[in-house]
C-alpha positions in Angstrom: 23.8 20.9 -2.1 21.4 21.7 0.9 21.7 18.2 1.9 25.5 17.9 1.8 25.5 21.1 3.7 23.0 19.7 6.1 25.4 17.0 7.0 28.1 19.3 7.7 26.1 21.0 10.2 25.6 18.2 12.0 28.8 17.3 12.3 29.7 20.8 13.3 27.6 20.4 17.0 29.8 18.3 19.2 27.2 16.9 21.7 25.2 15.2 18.2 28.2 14.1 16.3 29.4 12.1 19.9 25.8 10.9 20.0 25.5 9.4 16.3 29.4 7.6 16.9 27.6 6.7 20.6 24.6 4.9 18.7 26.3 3.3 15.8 28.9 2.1 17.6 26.3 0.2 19.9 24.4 -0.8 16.6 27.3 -2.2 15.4 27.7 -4.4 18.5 24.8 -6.1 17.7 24.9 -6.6 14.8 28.2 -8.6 15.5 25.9 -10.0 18.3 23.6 -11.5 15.9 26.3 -13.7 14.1 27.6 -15.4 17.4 26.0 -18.9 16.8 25.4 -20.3 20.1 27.7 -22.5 21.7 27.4 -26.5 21.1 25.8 -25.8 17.7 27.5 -26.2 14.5 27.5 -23.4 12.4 28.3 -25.1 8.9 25.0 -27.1 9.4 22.8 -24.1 9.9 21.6 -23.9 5.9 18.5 -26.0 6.4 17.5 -23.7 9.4 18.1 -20.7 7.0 15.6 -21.7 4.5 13.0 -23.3 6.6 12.6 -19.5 8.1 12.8 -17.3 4.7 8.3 -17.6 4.4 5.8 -17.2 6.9 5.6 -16.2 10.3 9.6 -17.2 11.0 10.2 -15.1 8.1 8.9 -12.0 9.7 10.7 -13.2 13.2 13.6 -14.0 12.0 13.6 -10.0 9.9 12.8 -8.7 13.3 16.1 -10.5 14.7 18.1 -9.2 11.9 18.8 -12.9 10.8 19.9 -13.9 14.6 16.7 -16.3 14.5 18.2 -18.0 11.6 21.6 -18.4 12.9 20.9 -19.5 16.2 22.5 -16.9 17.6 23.0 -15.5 21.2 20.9 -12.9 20.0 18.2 -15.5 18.4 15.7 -13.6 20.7 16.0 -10.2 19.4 14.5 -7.2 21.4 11.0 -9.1 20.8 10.5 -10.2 24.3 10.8 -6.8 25.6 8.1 -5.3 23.1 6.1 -8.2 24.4 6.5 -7.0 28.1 6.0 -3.7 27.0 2.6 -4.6 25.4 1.6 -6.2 28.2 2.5 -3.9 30.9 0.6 -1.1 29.1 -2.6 -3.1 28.3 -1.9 -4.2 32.6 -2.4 -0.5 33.3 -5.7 -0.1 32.4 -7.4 -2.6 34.7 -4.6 -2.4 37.5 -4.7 0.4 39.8 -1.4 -0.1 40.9 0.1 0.4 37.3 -2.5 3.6 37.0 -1.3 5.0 40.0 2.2 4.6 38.8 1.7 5.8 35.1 0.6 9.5 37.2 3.5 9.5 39.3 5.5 10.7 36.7 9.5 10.1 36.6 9.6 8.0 39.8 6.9 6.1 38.6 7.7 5.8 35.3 11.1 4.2 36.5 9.0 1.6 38.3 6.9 0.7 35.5 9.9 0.2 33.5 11.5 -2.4 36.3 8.4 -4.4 36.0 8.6 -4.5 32.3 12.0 -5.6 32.6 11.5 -8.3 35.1 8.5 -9.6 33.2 11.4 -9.5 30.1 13.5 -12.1 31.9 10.3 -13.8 32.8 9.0 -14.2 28.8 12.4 -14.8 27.8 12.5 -18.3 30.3 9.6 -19.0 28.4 10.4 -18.4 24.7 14.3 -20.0 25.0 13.7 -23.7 25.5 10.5 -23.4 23.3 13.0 -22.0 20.8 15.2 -24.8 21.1 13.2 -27.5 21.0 11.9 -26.2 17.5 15.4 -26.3 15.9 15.2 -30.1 15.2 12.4 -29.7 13.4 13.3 -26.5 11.4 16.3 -28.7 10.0 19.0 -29.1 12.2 20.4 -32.1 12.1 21.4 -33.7 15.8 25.0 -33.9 14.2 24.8 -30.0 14.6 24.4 -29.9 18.2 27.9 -31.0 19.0 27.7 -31.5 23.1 24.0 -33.2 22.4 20.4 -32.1 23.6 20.8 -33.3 27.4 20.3 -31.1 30.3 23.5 -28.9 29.7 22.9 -27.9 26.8 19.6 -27.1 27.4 20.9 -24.9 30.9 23.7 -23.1 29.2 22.1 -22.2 26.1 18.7 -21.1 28.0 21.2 -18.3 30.0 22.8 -17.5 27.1 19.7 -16.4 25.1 18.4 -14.6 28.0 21.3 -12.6 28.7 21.6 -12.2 24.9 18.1 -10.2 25.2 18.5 -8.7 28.5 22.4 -7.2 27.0 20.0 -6.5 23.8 17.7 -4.2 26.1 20.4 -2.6 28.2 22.0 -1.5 24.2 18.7 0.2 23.6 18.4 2.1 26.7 22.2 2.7 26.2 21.3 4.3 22.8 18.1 6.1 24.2 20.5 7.8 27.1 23.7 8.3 25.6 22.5 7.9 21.7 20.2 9.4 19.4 16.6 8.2 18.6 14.8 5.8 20.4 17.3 2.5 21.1 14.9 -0.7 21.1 12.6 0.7 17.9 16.8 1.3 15.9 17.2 -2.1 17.2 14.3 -3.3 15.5 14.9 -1.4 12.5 19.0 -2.1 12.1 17.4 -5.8 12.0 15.2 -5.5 9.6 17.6 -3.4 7.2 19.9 -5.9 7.5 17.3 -8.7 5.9 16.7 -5.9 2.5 20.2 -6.3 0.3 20.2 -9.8 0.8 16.2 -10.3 0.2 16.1 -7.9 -3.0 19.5 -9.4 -4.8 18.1 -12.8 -4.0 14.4 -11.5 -6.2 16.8 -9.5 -8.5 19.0 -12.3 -9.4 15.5 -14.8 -10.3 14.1 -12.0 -12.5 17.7 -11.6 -14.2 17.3 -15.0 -15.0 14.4 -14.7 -16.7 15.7 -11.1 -18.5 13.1 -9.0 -16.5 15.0 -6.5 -15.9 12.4 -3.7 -16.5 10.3 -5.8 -13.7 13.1 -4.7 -11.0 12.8 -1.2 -12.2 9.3 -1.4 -11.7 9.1 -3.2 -8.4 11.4 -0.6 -6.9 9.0 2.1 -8.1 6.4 0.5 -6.4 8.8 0.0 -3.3 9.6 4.0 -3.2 5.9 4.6 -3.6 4.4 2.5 -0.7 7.3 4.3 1.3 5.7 7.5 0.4 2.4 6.3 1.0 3.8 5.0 4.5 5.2 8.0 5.3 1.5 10.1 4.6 0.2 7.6 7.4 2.7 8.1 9.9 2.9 12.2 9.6 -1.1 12.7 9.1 -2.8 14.8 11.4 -5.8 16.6 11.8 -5.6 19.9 13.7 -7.5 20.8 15.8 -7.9 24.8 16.2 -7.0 25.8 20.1 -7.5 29.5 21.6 -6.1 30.4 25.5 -8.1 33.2 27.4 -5.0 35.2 28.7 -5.0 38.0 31.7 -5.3 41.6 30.9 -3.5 44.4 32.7 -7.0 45.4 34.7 -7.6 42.0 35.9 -10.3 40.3 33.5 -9.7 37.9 31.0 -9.4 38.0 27.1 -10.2 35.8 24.4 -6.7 35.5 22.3 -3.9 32.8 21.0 -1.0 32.9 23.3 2.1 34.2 21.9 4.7 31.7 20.9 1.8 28.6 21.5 0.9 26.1 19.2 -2.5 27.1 17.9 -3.9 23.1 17.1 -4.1 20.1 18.7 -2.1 17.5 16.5 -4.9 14.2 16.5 -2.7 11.6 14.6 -4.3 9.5 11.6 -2.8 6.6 12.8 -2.2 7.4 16.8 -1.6 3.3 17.5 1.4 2.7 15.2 2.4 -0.8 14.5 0.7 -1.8 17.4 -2.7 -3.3 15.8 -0.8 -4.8 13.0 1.2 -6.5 16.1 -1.8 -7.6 17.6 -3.7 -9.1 14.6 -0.4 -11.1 13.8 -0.4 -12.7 17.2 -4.2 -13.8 16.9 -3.5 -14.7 13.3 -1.7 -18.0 14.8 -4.8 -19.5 16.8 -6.9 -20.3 13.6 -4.1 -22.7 12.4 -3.4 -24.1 16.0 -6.9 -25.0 16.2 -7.1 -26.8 12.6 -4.3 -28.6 13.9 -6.2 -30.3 17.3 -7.0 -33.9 17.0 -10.6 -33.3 17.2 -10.4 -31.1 14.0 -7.0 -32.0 12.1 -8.7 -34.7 10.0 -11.9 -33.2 9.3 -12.8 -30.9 6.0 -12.8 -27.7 8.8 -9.4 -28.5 10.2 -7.3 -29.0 7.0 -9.3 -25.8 5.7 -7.8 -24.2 8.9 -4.2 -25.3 8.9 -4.1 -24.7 4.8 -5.3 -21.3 4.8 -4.3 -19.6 8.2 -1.1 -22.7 9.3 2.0 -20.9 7.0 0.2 -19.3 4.2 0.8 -15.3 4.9 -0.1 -14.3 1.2 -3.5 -16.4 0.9 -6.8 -14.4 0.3 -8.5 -15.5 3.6 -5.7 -14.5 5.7 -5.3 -11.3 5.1 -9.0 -10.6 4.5 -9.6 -11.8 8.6 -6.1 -10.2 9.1 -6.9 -6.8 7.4 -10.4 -7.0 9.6 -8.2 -7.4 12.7 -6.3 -4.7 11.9 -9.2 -2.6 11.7 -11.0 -3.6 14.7 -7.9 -3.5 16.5 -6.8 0.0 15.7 -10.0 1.1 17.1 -9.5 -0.6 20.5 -5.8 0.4 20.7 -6.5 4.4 19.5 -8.8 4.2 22.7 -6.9 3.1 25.0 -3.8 5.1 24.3 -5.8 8.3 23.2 -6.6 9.8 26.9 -9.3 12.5 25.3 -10.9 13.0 28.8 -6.9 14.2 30.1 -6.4 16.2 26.9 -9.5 18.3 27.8 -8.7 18.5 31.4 -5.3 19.7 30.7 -6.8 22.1 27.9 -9.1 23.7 30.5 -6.6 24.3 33.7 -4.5 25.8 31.0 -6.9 28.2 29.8 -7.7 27.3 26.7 -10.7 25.9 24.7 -11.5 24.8 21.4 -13.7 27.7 19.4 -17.1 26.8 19.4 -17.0 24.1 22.3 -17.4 24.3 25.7 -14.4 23.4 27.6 -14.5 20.0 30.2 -16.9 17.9 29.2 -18.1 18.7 25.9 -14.8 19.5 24.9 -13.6 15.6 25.4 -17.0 13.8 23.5 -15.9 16.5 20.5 -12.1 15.2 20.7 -12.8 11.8 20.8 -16.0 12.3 17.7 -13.1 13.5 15.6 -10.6 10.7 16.8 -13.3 8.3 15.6 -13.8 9.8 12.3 -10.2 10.2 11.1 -9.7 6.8 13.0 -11.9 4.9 10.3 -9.9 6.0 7.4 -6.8 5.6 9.0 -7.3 1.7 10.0 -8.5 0.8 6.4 -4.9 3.0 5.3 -3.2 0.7 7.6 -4.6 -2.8 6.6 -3.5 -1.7 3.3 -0.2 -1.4 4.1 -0.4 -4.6 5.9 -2.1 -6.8 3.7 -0.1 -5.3 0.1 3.1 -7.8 0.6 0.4 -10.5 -0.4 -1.1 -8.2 -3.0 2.7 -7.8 -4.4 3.3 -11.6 -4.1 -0.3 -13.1 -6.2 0.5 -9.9 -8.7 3.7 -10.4 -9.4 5.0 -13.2 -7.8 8.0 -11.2 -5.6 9.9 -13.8 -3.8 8.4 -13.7 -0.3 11.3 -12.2 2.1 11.6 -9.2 -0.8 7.9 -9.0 -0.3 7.4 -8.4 3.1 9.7 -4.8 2.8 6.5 -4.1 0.4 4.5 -3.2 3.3 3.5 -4.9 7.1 5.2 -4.1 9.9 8.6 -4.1 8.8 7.7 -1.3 6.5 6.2 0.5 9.1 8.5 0.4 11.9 11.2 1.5 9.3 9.7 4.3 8.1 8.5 5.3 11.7 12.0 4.8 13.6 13.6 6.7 10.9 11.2 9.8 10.8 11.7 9.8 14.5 15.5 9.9 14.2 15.4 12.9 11.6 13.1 14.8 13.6 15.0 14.6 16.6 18.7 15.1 14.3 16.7 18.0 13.2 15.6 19.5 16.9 19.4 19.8 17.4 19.8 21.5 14.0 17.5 24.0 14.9 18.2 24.6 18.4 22.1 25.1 17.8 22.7 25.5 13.8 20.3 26.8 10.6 22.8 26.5 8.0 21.7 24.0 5.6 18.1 23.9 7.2 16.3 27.1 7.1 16.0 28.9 3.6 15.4 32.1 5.6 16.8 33.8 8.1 20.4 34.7 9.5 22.4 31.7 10.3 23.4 31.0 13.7 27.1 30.0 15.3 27.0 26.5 16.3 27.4 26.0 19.7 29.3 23.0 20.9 
């Protein structure tokens, strides 16, 4: 089979096979990580805090933290703080010159940015901890759990444990981004959240056995492999864009032609933002609830409407209308933002080339970004889809809500993102240094180790 013999190959190139032992070795130390229950806290008396974080929000945190949320775990944080620092940082650089003068700086500046993103880590982190804390009485543990008490050491120690926990969690990604293969925080993320799915599907599996629906899990997992597909025709959608280069002839002028061993398109991506809008409409999906629960509101018709709809109720119709709208309106503002048109057509033009039909500088960028805004539109509604069908799944047919959420959302998408990413760049190697298994045609190459 071309797929056995695939596998082969890449254990054939040296410098790959020690990167894949590199990166599941370090994936493996999290995950052992993740079921270190902080110290002072009973382990045995954790159930309540399990299944107080299986719906909702903390269901969708505590996927993200492979569990570690539920455990409360040195790891309890995750890798989240650091996306959150990330986020920020990048949305920073746009109205900070400082941060715009480093993003064009290149390596040296790009090592800067990333010390402010990790010091603004730590600094979210010292945040998120005690809050963290304090919310464990009131997810179910009882104080019998927390074996030294609440006081002020407990507090301290367990506040520098779940910081280093996260700061140890980022310095494992970077590890894996250096020494590893694929990118180390998003197989993080991902390693997480795949470590939710057995124990989320036997869980739906077992309450349809029960009721002898067995052709329902059959079916379910057909819908399962088809939103993959579907998630997978968002992530690799492009439109090309056709691209010719004016190259030097022999008696000094200039010729119209496509440059030899080029690409001939510019790739404009149907969904260029990712996850990222999906990320941001969750985070403004808490503030309706928080402000149904104010005293000027919590008792009036307004407020309860508020905190019943939008407080812990992830598969209601209201949410995920306003949270499929947010999606939308966000996908827009981040495409812009992270789409530089005006640099693509600068860097077009110094290099020589133009897009047939349009005048290069200028004209070239308002034609770039009118095509970015027309494939963007279809590719926003795609991704509120996605993002909205775990509820569709759930009223339909009343999937338990932690099997849901693999139905679609963000934990969909990051999976089906990190793991194209990791193929294509197993693949680069395969292509670069071994076609066996890879290429129908053509000679095959000697690996070279």
């Amino acid at each position: 089979m071309k797929f056995i013999e695939s596998l082969k190959n890449v254990w054939k190139i040296e410098e790959l096979r020690n990167r894949i032992i590199v990166t599941l070795s370090l994936l493996l130390v999290y995950r052992f990580g993740a079921q270190v229950v902080l110290p002072g806290v009973d382990a045995s008396q954790l159930e309540a805090l399990g299944d107080n974080t299986e719906q909702g929000i903390l269901g969708l945190l505590n996927a993200f933290t492979g569990g570690a949320f539920a455990n409360a775990s040195v790891f309890a944080l995750g890798i989240m703080p650091y996306i959150s620092a990330s986020i920020v940082v990048q949305l920073m650089g746009i109205a900070i010159p400082y941060l715009q003068k480093l993003q064009k700086e290149g390596a040296s500046g790009q090592k800067k940015i990333t010390q402010i993103t990790r010091w603004l880590t730590i600094a979210i982190c010292l945040l998120q901890a005690p809050g963290y804390l304090a919310s464990l009485p009131s997810l179910g543990i009882p104080q019998s759990a927390f074996l030294l008490g609440t006081g002020p050491l407990f507090y301290f120690s367990s506040v520098s444990i779940l910081v280093t926990g996260c700061i140890f969690a980022m310095w494992l990604g970077e590890k894996i981004t250096d020494k590893g293969i694929g990118n180390g925080i998003s197989l993080l993320i991902m390693v997480g959240i795949i470590a939710r799915l057995p124990q989320s599907f036997l869980q739906n599996a077992a309450t349809r056995l029960e009721g002898n629906n067995i052709m329902l899990i059959l079916f379910e997992l057909v819908i399962w492999f088809v939103i993959i597909l579907a998630s997978i025709m968002l992530v690799m959608a492009v439109r090309k864009i056709a691209v010719q280069y004016a190259r030097r002839t022999a008696s000094g002028g200039y010729e119209k032609n496509v440059m030899a061993g080029s690409r001939q398109y510019i790739p404009l991506k149907l969904n260029a933002s990712g996850v990222m809008p999906i990320i941001f409409a969750q985070a403004i999906m808490f503030v309706p609830g928080l402000i149904g629960g104010l005293d000027s509101l919590k008792d009036s018709a307004v407020g309860q409407w508020l905190q019943t709809e939008f407080g812990n109720n992830m598969f209601g119709f209201w949410y995920n209308l306003v949270f499929a709208l947010l999606i939308i309106v966000f996908t827009y503002f981040y495409t812009a933002i992270t789409v530089p048109t005006n640099k693509m057509a600068d860097d077009l033009k110094r290099s020589g080339g133009f897009i047939p039909g349009i005048r290069p500088g200028s004209e070239t960028s308002e034609y770039l970004d009118k095509i970015m805004s027309q494939i963007t539109l279809p590719g926003s509604i795609f991704l509120a889809i996605i993002a909205v069908f775990p509820a569709v799944i759930v009223q339909l047919m009343d999937v338990q809500a932690g099997w849901a959420l693999f139905f679609g959302g963000t934990s969909l998408l990051i999976m089906v993102g990190v793991a194209i990413d990791t193929m294509q760049q197993v693949n680069s190697y395969l292509l670069n240094r071994h076609y066996d298994g890879l290429m129908k045609t053509g000679k095959n190459r000697k690996a070279v180790a």
